[in-house]
C-alpha positions in Angstrom: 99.4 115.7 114.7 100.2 113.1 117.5 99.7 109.4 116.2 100.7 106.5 117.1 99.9 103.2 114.9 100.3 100.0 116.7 98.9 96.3 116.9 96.9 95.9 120.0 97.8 92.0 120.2 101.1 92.5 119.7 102.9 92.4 123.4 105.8 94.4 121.8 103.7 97.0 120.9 101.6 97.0 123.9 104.7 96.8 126.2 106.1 99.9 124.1 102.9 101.6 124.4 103.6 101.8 128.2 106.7 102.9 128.2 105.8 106.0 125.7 102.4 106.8 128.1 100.8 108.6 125.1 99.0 111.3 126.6 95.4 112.3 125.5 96.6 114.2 122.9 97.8 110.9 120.5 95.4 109.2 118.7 96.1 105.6 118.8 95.0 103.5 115.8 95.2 99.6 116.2 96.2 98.9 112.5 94.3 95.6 112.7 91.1 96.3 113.6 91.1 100.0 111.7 92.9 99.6 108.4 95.8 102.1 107.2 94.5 104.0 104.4 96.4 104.4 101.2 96.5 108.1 102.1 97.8 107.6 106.0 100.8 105.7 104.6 101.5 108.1 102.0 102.0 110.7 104.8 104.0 108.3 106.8 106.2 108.0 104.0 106.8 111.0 103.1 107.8 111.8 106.7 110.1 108.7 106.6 111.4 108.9 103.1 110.6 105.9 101.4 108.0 102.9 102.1 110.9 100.7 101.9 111.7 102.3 105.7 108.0 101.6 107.0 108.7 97.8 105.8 109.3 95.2 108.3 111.4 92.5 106.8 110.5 90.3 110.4 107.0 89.9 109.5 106.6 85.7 108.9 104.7 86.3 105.7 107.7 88.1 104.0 109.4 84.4 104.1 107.0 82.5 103.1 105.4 84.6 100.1 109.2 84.3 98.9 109.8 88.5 99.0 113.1 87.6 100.5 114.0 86.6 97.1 112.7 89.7 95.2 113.8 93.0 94.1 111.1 95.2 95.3 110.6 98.4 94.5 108.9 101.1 96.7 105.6 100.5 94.5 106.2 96.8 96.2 106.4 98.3 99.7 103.6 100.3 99.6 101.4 97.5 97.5 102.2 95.2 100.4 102.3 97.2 103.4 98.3 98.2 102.1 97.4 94.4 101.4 98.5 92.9 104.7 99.4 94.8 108.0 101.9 92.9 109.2 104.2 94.1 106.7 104.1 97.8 108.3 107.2 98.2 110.8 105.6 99.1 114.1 104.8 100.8 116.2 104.6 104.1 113.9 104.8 106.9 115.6 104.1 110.6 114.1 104.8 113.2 116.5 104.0 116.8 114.1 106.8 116.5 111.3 108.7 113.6 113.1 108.5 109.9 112.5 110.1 107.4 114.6 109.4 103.7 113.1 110.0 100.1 114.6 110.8 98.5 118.1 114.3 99.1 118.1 115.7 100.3 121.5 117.1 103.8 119.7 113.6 104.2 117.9 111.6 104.0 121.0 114.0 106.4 123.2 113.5 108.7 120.5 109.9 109.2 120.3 110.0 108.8 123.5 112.5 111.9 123.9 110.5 113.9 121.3 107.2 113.2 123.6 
C-alpha cells in the first residue's frame, strides 16, 4: 500500500506534497475532509510502534486542553488523535511496511528516498 495522509490547507503539507511528487500509485487522503478511521490508525500504529509516535505535541489544541500537563497513555493518543485531527503528526506517509511520520527535514528525505 502507498498512502499518504495529509491536510490539504496545511501549506506545510501541501509544500511537502510537492517535494515527494506522489505518483498515481499513492492514494492521498485529506484527513480533514475524509476522517481517519479507528482502523487506519491502528495500522499506522502498528507500523510506527506506538500512537504516542503519530502524536503531534505542536498542534494549538494540545496547550490549551491542558494535555501538556498530563500523563497520557497510548489509550490517550489514540482517543485524541480519533476525536480531533490535528492531533495526528503529519504528513503520514505509508509506503508497503514503512512509515515515515511528521515534517521534519530527516522524515521527509526519507520517504522521499524510499519513493
Amino acid at each position: 500500500m502507498k498512502k499518504i495522509y495529509h491536510l490539504g490547507t496545511c501549506t506545510t503539507c501541501q509544500r511537502i506534497l510537492k517535494e515527494l511528487k506522489p505518483g498515481k500509485d499513492f492514494v492521498l487522503q485529506d484527513i480533514k475532509s475524509e476522517k481517519i478511521t479507528p482502523e487506519q490508525l491502528d495500522e499506522m500504529a502498528v507500523l510506527a510502534g506506538s500512537y504516542e509516535v503519530l502524536f503531534s505535541r505542536v498542534a494549538l489544541k494540545y496547550r490549551s486542553m491542558g494535555l501538556n500537563t498530563m500523563k497520557l497513555t497510548e489509550k490517550d493518543y489514540r482517543k485524541y488523535i480519533l476525536s480531533e485531527y490535528t492531533f495526528l503528526k503529519r504528513p503520514v506517509v505509508i509506503i508497503g511496511q514503512q512509515i515515515f511520520t511528521g515534517n521534519s527535514p530527516k522524515a521527509v528525505a526519507a520517504a522521499k528516498a524510499a519513493m
